[in-house]
C-alpha positions as protocol buffer text, in pm:
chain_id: "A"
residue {
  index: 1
  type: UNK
  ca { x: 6129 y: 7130 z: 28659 }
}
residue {
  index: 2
  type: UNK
  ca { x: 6367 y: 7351 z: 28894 }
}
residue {
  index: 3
  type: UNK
  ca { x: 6371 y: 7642 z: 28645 }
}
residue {
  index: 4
  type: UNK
  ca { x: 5989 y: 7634 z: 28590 }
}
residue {
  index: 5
  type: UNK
  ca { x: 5901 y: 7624 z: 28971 }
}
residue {
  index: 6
  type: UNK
  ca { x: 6146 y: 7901 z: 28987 }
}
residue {
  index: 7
  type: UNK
  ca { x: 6012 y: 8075 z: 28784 }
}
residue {
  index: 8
  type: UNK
  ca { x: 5646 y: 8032 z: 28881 }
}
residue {
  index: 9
  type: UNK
  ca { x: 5786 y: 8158 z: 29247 }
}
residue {
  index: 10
  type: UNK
  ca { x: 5863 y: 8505 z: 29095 }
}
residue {
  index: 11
  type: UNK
  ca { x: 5540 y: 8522 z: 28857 }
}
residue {
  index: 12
  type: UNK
  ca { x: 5348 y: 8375 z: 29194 }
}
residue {
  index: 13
  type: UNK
  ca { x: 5492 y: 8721 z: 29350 }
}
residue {
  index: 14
  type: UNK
  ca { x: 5403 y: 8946 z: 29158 }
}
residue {
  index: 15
  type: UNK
  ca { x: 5029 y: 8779 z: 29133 }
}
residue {
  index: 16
  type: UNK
  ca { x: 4763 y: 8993 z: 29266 }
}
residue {
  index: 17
  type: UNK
  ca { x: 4515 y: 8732 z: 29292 }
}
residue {
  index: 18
  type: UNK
  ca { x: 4742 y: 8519 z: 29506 }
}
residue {
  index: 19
  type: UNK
  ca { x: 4785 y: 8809 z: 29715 }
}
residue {
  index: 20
  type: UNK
  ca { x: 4397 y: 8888 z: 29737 }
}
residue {
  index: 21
  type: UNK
  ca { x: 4383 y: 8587 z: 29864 }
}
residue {
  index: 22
  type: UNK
  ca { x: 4628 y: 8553 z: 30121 }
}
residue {
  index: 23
  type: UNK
  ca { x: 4487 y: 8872 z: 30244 }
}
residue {
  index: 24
  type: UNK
  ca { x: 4114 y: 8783 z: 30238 }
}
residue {
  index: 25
  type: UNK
  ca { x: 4191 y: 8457 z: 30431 }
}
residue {
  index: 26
  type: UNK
  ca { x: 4406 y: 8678 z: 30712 }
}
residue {
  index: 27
  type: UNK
  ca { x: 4127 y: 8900 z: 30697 }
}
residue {
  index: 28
  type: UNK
  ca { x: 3833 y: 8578 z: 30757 }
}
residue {
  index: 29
  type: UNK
  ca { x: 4048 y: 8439 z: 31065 }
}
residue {
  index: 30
  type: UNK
  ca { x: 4063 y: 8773 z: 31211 }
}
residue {
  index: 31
  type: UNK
  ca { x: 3698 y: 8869 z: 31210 }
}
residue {
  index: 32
  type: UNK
  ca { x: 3708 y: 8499 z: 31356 }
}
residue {
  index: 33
  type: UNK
  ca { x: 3868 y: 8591 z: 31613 }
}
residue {
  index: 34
  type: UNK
  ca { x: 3739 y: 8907 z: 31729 }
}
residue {
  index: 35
  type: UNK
  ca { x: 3375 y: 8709 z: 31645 }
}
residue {
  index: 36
  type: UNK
  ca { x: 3515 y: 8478 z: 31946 }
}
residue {
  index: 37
  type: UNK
  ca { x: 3651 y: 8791 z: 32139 }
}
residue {
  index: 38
  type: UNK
  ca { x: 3312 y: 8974 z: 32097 }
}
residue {
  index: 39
  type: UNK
  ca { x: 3130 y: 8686 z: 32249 }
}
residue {
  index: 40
  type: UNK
  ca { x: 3390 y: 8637 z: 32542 }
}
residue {
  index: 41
  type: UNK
  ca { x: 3318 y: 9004 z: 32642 }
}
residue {
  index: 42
  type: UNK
  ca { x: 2906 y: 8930 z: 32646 }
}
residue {
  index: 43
  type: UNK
  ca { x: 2930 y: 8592 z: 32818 }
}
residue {
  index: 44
  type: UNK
  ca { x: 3213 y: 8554 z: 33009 }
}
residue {
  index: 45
  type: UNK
  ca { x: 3352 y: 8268 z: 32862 }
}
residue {
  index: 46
  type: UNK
  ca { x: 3643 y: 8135 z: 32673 }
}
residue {
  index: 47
  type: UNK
  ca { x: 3578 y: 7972 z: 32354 }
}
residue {
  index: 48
  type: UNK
  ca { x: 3762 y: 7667 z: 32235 }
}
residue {
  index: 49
  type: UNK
  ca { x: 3910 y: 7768 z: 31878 }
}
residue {
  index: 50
  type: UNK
  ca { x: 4102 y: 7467 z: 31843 }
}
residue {
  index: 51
  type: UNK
  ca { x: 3848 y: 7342 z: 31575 }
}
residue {
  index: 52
  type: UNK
  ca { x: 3834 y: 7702 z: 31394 }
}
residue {
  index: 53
  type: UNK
  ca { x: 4137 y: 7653 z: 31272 }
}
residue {
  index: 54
  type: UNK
  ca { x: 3962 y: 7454 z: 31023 }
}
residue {
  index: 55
  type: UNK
  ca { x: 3633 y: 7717 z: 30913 }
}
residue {
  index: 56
  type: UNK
  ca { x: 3802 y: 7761 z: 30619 }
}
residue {
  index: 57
  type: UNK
  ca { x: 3671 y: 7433 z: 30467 }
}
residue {
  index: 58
  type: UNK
  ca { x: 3359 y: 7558 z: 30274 }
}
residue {
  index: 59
  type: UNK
  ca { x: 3571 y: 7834 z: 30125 }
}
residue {
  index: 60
  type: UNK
  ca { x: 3794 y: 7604 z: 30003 }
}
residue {
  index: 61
  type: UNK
  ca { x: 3703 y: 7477 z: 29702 }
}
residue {
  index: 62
  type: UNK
  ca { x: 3582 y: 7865 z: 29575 }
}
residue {
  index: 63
  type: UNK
  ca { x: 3902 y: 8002 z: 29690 }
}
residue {
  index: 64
  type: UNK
  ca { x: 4108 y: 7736 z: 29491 }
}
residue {
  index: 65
  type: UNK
  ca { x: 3898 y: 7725 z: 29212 }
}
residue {
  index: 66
  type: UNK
  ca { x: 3911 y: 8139 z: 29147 }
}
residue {
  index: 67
  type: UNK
  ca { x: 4278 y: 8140 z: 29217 }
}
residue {
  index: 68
  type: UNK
  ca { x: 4330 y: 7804 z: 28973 }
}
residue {
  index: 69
  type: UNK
  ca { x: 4106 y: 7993 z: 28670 }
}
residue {
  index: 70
  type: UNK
  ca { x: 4293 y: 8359 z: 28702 }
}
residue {
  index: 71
  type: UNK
  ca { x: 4608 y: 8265 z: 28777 }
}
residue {
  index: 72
  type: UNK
  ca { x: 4695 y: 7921 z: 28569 }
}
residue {
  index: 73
  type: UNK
  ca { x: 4406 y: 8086 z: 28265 }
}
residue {
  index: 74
  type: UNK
  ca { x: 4643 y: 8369 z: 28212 }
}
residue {
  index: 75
  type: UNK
  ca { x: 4944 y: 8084 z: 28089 }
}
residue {
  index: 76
  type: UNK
  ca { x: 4724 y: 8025 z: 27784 }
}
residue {
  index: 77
  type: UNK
  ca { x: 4653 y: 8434 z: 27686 }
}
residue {
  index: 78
  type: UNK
  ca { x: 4961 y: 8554 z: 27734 }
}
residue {
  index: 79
  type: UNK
  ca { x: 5135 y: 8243 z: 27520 }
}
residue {
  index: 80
  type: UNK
  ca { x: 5335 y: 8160 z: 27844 }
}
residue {
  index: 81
  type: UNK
  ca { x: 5232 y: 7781 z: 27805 }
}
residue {
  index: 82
  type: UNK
  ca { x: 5351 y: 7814 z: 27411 }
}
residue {
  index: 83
  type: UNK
  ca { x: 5745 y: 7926 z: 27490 }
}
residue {
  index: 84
  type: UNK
  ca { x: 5787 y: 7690 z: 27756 }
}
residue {
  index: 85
  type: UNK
  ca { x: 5752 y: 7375 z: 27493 }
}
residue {
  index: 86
  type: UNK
  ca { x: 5945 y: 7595 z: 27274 }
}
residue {
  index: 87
  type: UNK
  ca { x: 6214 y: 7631 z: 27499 }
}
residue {
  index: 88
  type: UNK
  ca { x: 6225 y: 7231 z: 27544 }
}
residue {
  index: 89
  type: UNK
  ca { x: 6028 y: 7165 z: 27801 }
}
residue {
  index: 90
  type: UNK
  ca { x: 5798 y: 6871 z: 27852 }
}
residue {
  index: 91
  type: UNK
  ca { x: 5425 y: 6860 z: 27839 }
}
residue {
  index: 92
  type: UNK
  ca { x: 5414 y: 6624 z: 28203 }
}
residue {
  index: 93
  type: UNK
  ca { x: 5646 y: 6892 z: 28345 }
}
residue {
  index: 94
  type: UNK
  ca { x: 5477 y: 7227 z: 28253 }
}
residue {
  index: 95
  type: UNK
  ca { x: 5202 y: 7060 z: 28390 }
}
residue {
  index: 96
  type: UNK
  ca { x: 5318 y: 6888 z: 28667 }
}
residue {
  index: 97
  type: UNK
  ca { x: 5505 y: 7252 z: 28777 }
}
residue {
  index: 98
  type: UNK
  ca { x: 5170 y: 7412 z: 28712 }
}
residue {
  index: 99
  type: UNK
  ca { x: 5038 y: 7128 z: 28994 }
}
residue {
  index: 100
  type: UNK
  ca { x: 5274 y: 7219 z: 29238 }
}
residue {
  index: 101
  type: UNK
  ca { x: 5256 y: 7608 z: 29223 }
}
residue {
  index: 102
  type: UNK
  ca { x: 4847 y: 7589 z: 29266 }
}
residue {
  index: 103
  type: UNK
  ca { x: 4882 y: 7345 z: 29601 }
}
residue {
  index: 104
  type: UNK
  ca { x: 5163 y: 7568 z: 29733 }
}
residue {
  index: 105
  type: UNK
  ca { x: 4991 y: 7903 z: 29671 }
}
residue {
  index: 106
  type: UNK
  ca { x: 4655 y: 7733 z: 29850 }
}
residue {
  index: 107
  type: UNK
  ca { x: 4841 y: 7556 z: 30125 }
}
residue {
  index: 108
  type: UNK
  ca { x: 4964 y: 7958 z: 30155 }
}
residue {
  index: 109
  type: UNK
  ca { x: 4621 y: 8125 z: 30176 }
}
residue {
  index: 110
  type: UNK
  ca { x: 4545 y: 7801 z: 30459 }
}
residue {
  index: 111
  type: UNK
  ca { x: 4803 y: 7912 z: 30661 }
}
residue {
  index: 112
  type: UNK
  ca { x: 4744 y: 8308 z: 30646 }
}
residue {
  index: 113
  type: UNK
  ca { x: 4438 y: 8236 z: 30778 }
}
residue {
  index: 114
  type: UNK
  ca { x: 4477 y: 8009 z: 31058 }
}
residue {
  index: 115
  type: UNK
  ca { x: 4856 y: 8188 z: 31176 }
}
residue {
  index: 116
  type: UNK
  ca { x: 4594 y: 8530 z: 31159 }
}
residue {
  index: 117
  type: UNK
  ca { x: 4326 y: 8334 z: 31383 }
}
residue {
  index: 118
  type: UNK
  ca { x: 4622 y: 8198 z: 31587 }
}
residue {
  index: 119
  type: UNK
  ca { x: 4776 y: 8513 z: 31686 }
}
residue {
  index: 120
  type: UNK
  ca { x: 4474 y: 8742 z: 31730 }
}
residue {
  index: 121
  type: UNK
  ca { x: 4316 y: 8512 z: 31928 }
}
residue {
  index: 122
  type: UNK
  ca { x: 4571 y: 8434 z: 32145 }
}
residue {
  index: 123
  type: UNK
  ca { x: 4669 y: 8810 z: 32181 }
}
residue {
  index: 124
  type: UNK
  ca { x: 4263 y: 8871 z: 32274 }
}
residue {
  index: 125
  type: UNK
  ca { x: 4211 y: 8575 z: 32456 }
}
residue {
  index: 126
  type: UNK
  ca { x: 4523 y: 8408 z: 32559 }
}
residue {
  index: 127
  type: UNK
  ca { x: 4692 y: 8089 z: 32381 }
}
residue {
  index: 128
  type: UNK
  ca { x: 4450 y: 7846 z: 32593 }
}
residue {
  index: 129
  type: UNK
  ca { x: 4197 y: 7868 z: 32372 }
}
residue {
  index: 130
  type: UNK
  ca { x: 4330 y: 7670 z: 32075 }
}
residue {
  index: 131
  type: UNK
  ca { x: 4362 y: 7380 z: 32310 }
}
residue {
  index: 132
  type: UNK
  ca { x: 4337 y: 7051 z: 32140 }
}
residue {
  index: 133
  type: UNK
  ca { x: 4442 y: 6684 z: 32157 }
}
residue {
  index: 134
  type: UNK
  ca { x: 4786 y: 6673 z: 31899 }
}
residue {
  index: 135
  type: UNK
  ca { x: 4620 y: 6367 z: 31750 }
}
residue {
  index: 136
  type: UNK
  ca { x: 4293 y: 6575 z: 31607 }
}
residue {
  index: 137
  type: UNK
  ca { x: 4560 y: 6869 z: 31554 }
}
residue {
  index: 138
  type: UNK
  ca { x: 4760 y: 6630 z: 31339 }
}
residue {
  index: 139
  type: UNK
  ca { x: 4498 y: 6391 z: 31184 }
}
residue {
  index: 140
  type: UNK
  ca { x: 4289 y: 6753 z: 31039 }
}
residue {
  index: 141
  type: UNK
  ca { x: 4634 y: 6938 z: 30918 }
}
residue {
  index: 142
  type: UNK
  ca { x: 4717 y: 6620 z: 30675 }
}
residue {
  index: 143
  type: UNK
  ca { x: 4321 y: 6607 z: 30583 }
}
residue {
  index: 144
  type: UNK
  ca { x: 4335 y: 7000 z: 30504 }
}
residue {
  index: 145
  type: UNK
  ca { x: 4646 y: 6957 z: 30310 }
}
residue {
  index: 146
  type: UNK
  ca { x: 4547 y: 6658 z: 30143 }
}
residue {
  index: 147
  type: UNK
  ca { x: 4193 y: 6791 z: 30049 }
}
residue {
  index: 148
  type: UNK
  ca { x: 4331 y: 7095 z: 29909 }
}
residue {
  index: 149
  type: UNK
  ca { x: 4595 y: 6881 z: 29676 }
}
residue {
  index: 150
  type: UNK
  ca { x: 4235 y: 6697 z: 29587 }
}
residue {
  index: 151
  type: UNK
  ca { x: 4098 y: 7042 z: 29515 }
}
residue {
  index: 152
  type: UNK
  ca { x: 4409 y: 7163 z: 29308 }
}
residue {
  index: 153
  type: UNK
  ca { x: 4432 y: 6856 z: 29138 }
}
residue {
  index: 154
  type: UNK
  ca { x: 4091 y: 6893 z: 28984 }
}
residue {
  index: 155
  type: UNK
  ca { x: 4090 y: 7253 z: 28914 }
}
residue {
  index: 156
  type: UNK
  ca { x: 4423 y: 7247 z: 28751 }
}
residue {
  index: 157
  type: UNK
  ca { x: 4268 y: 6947 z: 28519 }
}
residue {
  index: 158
  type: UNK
  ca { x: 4003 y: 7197 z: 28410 }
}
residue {
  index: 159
  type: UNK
  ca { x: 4216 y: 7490 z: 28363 }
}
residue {
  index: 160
  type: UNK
  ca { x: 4536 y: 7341 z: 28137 }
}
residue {
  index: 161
  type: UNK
  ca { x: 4263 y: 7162 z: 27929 }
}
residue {
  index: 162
  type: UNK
  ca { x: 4010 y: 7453 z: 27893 }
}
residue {
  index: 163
  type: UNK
  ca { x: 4256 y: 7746 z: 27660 }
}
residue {
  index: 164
  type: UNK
  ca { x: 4018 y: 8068 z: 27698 }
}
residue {
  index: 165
  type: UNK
  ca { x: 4042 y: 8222 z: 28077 }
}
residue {
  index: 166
  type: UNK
  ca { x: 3702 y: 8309 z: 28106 }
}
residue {
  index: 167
  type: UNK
  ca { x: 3596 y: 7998 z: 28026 }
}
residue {
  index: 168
  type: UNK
  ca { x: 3783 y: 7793 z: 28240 }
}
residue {
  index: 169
  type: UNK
  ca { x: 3750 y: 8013 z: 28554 }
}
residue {
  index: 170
  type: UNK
  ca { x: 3392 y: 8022 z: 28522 }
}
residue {
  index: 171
  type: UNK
  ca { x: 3368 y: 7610 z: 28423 }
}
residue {
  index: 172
  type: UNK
  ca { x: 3617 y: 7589 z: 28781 }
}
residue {
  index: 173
  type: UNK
  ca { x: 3357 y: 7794 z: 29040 }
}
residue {
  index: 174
  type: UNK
  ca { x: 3090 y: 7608 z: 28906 }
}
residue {
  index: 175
  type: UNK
  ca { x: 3220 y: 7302 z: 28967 }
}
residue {
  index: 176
  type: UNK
  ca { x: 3332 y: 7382 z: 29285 }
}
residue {
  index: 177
  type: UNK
  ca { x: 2999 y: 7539 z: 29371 }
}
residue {
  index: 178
  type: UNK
  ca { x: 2838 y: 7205 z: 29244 }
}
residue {
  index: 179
  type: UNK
  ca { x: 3069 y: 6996 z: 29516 }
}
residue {
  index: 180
  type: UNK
  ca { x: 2966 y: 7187 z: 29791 }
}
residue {
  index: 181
  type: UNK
  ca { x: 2617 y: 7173 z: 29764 }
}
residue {
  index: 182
  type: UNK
  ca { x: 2626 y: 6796 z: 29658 }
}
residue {
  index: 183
  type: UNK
  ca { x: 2820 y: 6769 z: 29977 }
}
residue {
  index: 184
  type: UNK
  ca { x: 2589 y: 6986 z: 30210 }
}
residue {
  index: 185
  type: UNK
  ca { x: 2298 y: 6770 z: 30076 }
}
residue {
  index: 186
  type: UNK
  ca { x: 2468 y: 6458 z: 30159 }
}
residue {
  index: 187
  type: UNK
  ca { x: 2615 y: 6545 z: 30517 }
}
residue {
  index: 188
  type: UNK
  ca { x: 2237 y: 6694 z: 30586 }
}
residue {
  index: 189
  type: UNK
  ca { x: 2081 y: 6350 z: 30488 }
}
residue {
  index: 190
  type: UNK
  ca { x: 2302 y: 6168 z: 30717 }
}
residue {
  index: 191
  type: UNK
  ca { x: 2231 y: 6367 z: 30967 }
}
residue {
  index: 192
  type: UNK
  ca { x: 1845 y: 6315 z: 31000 }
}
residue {
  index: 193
  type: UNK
  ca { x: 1736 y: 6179 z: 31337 }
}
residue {
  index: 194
  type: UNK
  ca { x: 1600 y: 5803 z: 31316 }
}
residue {
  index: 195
  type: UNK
  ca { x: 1310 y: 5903 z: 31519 }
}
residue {
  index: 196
  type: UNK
  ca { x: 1084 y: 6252 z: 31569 }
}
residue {
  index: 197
  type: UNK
  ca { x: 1181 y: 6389 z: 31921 }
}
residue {
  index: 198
  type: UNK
  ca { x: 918 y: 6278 z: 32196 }
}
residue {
  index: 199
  type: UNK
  ca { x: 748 y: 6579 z: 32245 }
}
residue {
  index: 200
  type: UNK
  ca { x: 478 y: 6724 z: 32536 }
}
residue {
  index: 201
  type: UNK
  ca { x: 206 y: 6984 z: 32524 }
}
residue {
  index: 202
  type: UNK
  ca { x: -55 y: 7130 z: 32751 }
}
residue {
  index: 203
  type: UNK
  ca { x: -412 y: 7183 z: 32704 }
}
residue {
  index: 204
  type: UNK
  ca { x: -503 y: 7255 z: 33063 }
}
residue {
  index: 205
  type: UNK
  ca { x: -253 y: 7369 z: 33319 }
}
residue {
  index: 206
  type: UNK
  ca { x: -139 y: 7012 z: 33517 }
}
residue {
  index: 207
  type: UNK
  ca { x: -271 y: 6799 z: 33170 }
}
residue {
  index: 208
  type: UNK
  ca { x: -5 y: 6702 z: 33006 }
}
residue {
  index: 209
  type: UNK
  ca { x: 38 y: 6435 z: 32682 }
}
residue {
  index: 210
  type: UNK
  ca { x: 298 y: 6289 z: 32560 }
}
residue {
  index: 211
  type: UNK
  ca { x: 349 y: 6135 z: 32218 }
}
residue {
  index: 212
  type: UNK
  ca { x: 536 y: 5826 z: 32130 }
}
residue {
  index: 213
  type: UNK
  ca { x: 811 y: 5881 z: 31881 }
}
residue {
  index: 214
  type: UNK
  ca { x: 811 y: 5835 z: 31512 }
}
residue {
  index: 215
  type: UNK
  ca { x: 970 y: 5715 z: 31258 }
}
residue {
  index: 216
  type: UNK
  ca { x: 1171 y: 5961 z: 31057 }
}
residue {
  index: 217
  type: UNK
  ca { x: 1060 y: 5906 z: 30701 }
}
residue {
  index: 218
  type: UNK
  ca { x: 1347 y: 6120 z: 30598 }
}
residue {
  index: 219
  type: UNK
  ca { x: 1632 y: 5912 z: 30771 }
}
residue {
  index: 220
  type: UNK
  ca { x: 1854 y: 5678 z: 30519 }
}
residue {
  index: 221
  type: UNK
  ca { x: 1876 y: 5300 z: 30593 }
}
residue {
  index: 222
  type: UNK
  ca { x: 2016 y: 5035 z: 30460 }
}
residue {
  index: 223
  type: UNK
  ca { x: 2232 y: 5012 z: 30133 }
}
residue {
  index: 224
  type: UNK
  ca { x: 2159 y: 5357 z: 30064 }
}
residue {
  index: 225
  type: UNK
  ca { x: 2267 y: 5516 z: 30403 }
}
residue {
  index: 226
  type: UNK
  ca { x: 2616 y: 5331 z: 30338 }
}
residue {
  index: 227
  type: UNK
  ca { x: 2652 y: 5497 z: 29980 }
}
residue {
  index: 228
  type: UNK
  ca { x: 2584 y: 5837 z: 30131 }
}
residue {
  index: 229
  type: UNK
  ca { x: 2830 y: 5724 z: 30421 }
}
residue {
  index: 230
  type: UNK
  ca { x: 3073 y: 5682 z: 30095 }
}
residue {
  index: 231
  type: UNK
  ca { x: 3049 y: 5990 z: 29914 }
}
residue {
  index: 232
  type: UNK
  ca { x: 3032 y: 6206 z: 30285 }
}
residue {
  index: 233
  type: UNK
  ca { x: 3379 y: 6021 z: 30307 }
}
residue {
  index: 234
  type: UNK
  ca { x: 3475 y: 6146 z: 29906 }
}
residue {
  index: 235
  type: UNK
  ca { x: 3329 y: 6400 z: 29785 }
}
residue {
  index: 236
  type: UNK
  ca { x: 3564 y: 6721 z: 29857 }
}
residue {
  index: 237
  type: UNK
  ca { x: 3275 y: 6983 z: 29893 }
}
residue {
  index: 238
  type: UNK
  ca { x: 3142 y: 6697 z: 30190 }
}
residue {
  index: 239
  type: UNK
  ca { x: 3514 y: 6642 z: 30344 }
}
residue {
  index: 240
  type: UNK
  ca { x: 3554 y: 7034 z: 30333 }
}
residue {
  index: 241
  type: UNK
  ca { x: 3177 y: 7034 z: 30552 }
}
residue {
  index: 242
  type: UNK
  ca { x: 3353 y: 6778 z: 30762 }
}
residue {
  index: 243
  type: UNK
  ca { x: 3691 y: 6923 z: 30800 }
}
residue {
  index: 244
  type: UNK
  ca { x: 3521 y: 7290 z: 30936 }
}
residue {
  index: 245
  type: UNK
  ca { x: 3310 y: 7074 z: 31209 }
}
residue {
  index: 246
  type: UNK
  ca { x: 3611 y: 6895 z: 31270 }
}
residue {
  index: 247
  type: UNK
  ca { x: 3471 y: 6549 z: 31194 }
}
residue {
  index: 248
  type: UNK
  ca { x: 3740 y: 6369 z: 31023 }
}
residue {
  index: 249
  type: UNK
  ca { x: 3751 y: 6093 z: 31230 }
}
residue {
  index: 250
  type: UNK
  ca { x: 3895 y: 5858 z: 31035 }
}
residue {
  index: 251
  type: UNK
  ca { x: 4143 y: 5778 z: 30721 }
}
residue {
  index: 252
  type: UNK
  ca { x: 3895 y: 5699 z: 30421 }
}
residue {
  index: 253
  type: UNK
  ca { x: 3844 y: 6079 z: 30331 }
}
residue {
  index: 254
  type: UNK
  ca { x: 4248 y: 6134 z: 30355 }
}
residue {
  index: 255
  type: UNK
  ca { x: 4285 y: 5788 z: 30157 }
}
residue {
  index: 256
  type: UNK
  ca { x: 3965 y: 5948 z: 29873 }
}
residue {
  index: 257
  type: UNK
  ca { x: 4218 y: 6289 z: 29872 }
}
residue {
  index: 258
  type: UNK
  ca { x: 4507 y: 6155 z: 29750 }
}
residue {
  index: 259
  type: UNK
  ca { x: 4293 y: 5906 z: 29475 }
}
residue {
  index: 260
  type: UNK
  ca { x: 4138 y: 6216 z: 29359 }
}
residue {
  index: 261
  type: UNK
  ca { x: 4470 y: 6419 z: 29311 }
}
residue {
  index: 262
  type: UNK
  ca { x: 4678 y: 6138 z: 29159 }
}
residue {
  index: 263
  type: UNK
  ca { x: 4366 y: 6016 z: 28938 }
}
residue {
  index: 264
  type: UNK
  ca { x: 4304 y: 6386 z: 28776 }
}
residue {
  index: 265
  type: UNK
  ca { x: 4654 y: 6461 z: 28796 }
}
residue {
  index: 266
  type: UNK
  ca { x: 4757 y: 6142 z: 28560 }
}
residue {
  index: 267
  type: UNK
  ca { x: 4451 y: 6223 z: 28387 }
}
residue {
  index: 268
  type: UNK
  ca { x: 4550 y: 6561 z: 28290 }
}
residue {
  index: 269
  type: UNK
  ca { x: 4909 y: 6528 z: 28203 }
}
residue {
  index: 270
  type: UNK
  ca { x: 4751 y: 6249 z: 27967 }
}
residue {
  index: 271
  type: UNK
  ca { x: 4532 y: 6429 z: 27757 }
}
residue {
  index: 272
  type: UNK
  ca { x: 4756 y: 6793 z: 27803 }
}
residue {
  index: 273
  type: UNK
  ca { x: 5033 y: 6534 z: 27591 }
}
residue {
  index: 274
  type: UNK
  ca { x: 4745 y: 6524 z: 27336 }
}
residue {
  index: 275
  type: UNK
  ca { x: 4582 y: 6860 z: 27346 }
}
residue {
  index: 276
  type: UNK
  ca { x: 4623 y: 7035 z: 27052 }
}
residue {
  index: 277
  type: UNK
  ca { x: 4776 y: 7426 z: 27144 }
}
residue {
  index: 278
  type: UNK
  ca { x: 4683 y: 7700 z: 26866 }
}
């Protein structure tokens, strides 16, 4: 295992897709901050970035998924996956080293973009800003880390299991486009108001009206407001909503994470031991 993740270090290197993407991340927390700046200089007032820290959550699962399909794809055409057994090493371990290399290299791109955020905007607007209880600090850095093991987890799955690179990068943005809108559409359900806003209008100046309130037809009830509650709570495209807003309040979605990354990694390693390599 030590001589594969050593070795995936250099490759990882000399990877210009990792590097894209550390650089495209730095790049996204800087336009954050000067975004925050900008606004400071118009209104006279300090922004909280505290939560910003965590934007990055709808990017997420694209960012992972791209970087997954170029950079794991490439083991298959270039035979790299093929002399590895050759040279005696285990199907759970080439995998399992393949695992590790994708969360590292995302956990990576994470940090370039909030130490980018982090320093700009302290230099522009002074290290107050990212003021924040250490509990929500802590509690959304193990649900960013953990979601993007989730993320890796299931991307890696698709591309050690899928041989041609084109394939498998395309089959890994698709899916990841597929969990963020299934995620935006639940988060937007469960966010309908019970009841239509009370509302007044004038027909003659001094008449007013006012209406009694409505039901919303579109709010969820019941059994099938908890099962949305549910998949808000484990779908990653909906936890990566929730992480950006900074509404992980509690442990389910960290809990869902770590299901999700154990579950597909098992799964893989399981039917990689099977797959048959031409």
């Amino acid at each position: 295992m030590n001589r594969l993740l050593s070795a995936g270090v250099v490759r990882l290197k000399k990877e210009k897709i990792f590097w894209i993407g550390i650089v495209f991340m730095a790049l996204f927390g800087s336009f954050l901050a000067f975004s925050a700046y900008s606004d400071y200089q118009i209104y006279e007032l300090k922004p909280s970035l505290g939560r910003t820290l965590f934007a990055y959550g709808p990017l997420l699962g694209i960012l992972i998924s791209t970087f997954s399909g170029l950079f794991l794809g490439i083991e298959y055409s270039d035979g790299t996956i093929r002399n590895k057994l050759i040279a005696g090493h285990r199907r759970s371990t080439v995998y399992l080293s393949n695992l590790l290399l994708n969360i590292a290299a995302s956990i990576l791109m994470i940090l370039s973009f909030q130490l980018a955020l982090f320093l700009l905007g302290t230099l522009l607007l002074g290290v107050e800003v990212f003021s924040v209880e250490t509990g929500f600090l802590l509690f959304h850095l193990a649900g960013g880390f953990l979601l993007t093991a989730a993320y890796c987890a299931v991307f890696t799955f698709i591309s050690m299991l899928i041989q041609k690179r084109a394939s498998s990068s395309v089959t890994a943005i698709l899916v990841s486009l597929i969990l963020l809108f299934a995620g935006a559409m639940v988060s937007s359900r469960l966010a309908e108001p019970e009841y239509y806003s009370n509302y007044s209008f004038t027909m003659n100046p001094g008449d007013v009206e006012e209406t009694n309130r409505e039901p919303n037809p579109l709010y969820l009830r019941g059994t099938k407001r908890e099962i949305y509650k549910f998949l808000l709570d484990f779908l990653p495209g909906a936890q990566s909503i929730c992480l950006s807003e900074g509404g992980l309040e509690h442990w389910p979605p960290l809990v869902y994470s770590l299901i999700i990354t154990v579950s597909f990694s098992c799964g893989g390693i399981l039917f990689f031991k099977r797959k048959n390599l031409n």
